[in-house]
OpenMM code with the backbone's topology and positions (N, CA, C; nanometers):
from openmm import Vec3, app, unit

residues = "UNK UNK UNK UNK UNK UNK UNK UNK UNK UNK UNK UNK UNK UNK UNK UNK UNK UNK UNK UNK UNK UNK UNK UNK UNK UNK UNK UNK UNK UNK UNK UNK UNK UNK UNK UNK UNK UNK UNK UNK UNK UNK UNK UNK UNK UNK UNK UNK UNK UNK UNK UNK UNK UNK UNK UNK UNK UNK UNK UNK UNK UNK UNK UNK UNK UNK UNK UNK UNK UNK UNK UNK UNK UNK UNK UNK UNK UNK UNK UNK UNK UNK UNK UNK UNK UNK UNK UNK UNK UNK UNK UNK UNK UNK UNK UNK UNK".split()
positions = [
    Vec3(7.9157, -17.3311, 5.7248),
    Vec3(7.7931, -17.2568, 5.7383),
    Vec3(7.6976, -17.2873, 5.6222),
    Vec3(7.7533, -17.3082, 5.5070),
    Vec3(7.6448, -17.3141, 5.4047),
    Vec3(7.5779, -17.4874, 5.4151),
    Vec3(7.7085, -17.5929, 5.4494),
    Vec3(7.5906, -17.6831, 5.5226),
    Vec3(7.5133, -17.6871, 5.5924),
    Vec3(7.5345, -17.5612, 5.6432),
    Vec3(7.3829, -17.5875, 5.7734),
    Vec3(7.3038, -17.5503, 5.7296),
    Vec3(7.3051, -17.4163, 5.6283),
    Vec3(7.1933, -17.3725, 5.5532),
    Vec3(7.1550, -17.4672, 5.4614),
    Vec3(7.1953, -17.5192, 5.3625),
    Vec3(7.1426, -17.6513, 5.2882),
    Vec3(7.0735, -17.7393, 5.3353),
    Vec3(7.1079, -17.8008, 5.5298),
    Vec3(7.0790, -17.9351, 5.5449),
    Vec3(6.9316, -17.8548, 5.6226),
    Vec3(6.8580, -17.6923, 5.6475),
    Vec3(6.8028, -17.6820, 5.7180),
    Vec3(6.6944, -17.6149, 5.5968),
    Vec3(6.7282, -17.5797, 5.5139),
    Vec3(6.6141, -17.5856, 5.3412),
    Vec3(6.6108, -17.7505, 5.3636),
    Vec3(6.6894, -17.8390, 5.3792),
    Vec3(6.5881, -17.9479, 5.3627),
    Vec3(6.5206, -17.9967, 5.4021),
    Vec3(6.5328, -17.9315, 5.4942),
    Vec3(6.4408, -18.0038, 5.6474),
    Vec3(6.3166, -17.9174, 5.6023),
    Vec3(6.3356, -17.8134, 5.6210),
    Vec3(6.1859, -17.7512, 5.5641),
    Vec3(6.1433, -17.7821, 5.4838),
    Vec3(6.1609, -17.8128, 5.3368),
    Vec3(6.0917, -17.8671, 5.2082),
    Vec3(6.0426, -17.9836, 5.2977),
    Vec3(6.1017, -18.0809, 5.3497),
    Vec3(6.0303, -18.2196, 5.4177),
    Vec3(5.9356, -18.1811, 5.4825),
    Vec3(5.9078, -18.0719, 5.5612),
    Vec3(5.8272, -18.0422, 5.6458),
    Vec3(5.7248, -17.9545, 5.5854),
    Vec3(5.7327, -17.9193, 5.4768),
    Vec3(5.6350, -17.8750, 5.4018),
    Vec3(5.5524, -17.9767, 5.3228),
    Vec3(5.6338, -18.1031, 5.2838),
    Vec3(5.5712, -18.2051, 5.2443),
    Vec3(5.4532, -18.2621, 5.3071),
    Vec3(5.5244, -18.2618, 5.4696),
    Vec3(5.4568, -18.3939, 5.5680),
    Vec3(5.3399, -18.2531, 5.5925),
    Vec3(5.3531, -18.1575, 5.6404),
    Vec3(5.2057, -18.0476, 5.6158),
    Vec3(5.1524, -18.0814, 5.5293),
    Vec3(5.1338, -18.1144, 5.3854),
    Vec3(5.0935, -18.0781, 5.3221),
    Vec3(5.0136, -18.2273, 5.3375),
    Vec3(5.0954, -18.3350, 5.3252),
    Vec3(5.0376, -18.4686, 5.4004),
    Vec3(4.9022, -18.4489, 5.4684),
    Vec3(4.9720, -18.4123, 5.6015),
    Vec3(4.8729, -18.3799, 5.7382),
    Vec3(4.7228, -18.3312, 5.6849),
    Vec3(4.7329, -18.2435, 5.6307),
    Vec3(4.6136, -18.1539, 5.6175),
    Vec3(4.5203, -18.2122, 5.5184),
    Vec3(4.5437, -18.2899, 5.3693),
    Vec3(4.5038, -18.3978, 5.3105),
    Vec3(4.4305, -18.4908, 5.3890),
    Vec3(4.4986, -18.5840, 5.5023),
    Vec3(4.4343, -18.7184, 5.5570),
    Vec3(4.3577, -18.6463, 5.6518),
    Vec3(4.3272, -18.5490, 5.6752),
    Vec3(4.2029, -18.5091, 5.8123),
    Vec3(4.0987, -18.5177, 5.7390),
    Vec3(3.9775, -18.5055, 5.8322),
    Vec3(3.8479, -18.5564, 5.8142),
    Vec3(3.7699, -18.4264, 5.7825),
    Vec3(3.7222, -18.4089, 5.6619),
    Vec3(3.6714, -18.2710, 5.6588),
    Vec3(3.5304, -18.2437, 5.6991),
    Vec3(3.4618, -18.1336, 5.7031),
    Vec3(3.3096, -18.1432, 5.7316),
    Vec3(3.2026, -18.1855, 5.6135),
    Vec3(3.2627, -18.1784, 5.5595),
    Vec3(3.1944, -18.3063, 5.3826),
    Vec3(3.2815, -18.4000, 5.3537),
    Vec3(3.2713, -18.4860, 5.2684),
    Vec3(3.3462, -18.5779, 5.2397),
    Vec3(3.4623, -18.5524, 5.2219),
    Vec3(3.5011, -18.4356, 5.1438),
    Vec3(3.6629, -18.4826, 5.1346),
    Vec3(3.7255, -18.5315, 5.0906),
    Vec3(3.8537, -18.5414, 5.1220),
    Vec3(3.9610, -18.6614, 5.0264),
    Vec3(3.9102, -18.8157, 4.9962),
    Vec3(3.8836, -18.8679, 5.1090),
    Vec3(3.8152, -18.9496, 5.1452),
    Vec3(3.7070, -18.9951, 5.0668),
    Vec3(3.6515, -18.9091, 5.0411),
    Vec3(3.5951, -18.9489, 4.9124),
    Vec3(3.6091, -19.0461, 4.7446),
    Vec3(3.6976, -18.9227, 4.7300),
    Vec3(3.7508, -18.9480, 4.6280),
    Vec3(3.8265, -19.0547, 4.5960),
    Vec3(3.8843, -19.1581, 4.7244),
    Vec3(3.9317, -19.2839, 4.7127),
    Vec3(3.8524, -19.4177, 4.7342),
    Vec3(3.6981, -19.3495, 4.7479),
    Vec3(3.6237, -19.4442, 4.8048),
    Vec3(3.5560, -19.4270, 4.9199),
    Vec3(3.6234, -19.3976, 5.0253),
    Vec3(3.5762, -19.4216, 5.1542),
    Vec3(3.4339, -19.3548, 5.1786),
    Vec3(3.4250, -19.4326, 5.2815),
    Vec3(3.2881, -19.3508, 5.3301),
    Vec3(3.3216, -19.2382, 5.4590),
    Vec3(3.2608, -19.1324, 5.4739),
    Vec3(3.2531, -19.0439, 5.5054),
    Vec3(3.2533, -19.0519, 5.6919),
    Vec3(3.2310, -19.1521, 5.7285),
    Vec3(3.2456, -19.2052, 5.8963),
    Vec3(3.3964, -19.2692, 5.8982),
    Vec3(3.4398, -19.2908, 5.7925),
    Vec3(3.5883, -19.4334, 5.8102),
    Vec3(3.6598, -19.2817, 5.8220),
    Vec3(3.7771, -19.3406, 5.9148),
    Vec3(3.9206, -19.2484, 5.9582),
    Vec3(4.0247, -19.3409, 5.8997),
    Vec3(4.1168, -19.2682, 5.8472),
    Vec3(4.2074, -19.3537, 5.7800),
    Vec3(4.3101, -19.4202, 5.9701),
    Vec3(4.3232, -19.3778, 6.0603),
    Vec3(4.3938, -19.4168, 6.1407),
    Vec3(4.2687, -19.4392, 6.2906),
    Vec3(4.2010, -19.4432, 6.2688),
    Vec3(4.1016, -19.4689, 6.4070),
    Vec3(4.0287, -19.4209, 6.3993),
    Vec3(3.9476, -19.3824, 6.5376),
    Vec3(3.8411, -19.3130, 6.5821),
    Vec3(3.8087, -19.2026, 6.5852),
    Vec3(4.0065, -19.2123, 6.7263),
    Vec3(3.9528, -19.0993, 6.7861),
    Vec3(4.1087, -18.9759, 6.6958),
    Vec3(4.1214, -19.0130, 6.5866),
    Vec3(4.2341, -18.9205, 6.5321),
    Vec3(4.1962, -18.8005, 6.4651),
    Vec3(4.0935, -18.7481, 6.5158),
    Vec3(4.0818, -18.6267, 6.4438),
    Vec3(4.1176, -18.4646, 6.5652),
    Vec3(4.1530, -18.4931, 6.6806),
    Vec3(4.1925, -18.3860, 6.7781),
    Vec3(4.3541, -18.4498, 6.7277),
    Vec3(4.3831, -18.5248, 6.7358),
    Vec3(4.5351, -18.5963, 6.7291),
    Vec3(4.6312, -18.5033, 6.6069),
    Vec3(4.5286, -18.5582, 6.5303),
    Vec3(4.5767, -18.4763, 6.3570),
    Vec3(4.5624, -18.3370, 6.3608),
    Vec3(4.4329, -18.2714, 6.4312),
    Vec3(4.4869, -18.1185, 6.4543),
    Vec3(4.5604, -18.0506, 6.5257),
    Vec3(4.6121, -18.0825, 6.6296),
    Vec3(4.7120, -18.0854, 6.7311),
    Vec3(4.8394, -18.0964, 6.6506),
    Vec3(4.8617, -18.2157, 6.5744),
    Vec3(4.9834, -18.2321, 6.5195),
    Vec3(4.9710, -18.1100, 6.3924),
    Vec3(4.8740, -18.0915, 6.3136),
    Vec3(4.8849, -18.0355, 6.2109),
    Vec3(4.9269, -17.8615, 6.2649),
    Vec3(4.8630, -17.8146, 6.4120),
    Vec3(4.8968, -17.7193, 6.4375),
    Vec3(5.0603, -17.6724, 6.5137),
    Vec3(5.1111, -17.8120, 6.5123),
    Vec3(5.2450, -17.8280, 6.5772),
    Vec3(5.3433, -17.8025, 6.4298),
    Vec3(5.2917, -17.8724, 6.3393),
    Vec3(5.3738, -17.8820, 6.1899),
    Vec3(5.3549, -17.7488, 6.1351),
    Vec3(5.2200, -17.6623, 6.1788),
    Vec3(5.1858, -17.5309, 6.0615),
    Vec3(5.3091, -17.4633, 6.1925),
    Vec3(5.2789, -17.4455, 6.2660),
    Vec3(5.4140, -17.3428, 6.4267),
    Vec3(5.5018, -17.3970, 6.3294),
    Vec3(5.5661, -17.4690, 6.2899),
    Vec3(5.6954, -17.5066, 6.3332),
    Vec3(5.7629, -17.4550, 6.1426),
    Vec3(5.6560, -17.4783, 6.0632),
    Vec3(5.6935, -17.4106, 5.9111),
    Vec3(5.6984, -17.2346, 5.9553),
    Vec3(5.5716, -17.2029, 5.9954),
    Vec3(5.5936, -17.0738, 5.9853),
    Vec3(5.7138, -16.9909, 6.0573),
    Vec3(5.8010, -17.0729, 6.1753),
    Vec3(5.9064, -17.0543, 6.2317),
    Vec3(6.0663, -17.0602, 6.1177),
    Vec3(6.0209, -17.2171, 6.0441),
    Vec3(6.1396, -17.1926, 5.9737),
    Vec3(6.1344, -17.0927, 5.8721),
    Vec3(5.9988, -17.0651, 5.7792),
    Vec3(6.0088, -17.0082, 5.6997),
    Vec3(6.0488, -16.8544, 5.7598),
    Vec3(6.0108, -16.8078, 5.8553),
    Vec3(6.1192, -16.6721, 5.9012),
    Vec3(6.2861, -16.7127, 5.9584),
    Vec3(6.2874, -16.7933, 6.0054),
    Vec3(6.4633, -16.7614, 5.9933),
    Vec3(6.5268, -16.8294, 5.8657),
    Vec3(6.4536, -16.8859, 5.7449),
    Vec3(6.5276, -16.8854, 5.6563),
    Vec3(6.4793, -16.7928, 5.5709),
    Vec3(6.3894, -16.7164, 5.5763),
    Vec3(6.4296, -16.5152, 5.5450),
    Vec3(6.5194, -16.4618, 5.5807),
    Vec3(6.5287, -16.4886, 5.6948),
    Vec3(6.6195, -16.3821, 5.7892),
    Vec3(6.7677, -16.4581, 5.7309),
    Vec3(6.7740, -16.5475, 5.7077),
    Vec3(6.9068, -16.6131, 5.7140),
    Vec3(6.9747, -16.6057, 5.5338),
    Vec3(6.8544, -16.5900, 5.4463),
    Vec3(6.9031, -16.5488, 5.3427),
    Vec3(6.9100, -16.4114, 5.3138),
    Vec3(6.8673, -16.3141, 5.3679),
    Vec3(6.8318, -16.1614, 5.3562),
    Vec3(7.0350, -16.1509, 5.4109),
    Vec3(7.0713, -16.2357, 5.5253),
    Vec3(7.1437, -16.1932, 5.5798),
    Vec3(7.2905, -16.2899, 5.4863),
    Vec3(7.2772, -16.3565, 5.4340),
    Vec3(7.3655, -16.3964, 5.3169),
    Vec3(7.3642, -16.3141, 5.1788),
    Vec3(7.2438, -16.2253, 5.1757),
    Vec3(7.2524, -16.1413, 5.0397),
    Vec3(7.3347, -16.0406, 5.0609),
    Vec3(7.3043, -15.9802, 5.1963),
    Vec3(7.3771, -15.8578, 5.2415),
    Vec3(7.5351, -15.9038, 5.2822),
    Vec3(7.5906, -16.0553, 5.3027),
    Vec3(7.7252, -16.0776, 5.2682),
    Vec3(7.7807, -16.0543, 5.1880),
    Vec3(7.7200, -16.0960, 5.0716),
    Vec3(7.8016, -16.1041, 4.9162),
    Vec3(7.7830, -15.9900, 4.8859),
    Vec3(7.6435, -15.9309, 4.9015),
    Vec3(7.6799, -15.7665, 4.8444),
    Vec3(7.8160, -15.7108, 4.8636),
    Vec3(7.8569, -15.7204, 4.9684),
    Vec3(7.9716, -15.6426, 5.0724),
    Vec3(8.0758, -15.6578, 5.0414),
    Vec3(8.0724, -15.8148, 4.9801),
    Vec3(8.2103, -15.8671, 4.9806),
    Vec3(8.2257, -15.8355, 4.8219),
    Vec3(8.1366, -15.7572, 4.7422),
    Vec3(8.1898, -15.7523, 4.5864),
    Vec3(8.1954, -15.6589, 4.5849),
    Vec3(8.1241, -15.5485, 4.6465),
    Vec3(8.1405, -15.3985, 4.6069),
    Vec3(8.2604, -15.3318, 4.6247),
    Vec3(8.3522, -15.3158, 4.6008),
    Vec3(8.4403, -15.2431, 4.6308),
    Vec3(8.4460, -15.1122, 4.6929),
    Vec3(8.5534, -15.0585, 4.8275),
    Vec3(8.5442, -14.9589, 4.9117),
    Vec3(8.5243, -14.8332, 4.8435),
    Vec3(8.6380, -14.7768, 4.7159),
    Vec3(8.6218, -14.6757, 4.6381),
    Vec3(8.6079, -14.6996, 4.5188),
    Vec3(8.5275, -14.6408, 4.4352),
    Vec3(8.5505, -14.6455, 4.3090),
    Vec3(8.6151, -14.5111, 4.2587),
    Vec3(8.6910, -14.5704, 4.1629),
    Vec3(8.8207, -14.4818, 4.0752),
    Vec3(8.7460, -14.3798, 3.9606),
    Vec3(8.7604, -14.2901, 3.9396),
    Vec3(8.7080, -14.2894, 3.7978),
    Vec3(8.8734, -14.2543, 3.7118),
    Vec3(8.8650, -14.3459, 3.6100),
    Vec3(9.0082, -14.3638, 3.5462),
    Vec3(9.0251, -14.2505, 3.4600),
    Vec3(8.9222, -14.1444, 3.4155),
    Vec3(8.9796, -14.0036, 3.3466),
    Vec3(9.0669, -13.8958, 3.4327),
    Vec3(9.0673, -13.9021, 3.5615),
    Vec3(9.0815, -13.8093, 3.6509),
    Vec3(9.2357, -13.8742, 3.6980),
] * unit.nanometer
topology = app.Topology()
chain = topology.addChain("A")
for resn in residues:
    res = topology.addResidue(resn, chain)
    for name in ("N", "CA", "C"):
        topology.addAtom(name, app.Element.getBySymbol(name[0]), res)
C-alpha cells in the first residue's frame, strides 16, 4: 500500500510540473512568455492553430490535479488516522492507584 501511495505523489508532482509547463507555453493576451525569449507576439511555439488545443489540454491537466490533489488528502488524512490508532493505547494505567 505505501507503494501505491509513493508511486501516485509521483505522478502528481509530474503532473504538477507538466501544468505548470502547459500554462507557461500558451499564448497570452500581451506578449507574455514569449516575449521574454524573443519571439514575436503572432509566433506559436507549436503552430497556428494550438491555442484551443493547449486550453483543452491545460483544462484536462488543471481536472485531473485538482482530482489527485483530493484523494491524496483523503488518502493521507486516512493514513494519519491509522497510526494514530495503532499507537494510542486502549487503556491508560495510572501507576499510583
Amino acid at each position: 500500500m505505501t507503494f501505491l501511495f509513493y508511486t501516485f505523489l509521483f505522478i502528481f508532482l509530474l503532473l504538477s510540473i507538466v501544468l505548470c509547463f502547459v500554462i507557461l507555453i500558451q499564448e497570452a493576451k500581451s506578449l507574455g512568455l514569449g516575449a521574454s525569449f524573443g519571439g514575436d507576439s503572432s509566433d506559436s511555439l507549436f503552430g497556428t492553430s494550438t491555442a484551443e488545443v493547449l486550453k483543452r489540454f491545460t483544462a484536462y491537466v488543471a481536472g485531473a490535479f485538482l482530482i489527485g490533489a483530493l484523494v491524496l488528502s483523503l488518502w493521507c488524512s486516512a493514513l494519519g488516522r491509522a497510526q494514530e490508532s495503532a499507537s494510542v493505547p486502549f487503556a491508560i494505567e495510572n501507576p499510583e492507584s
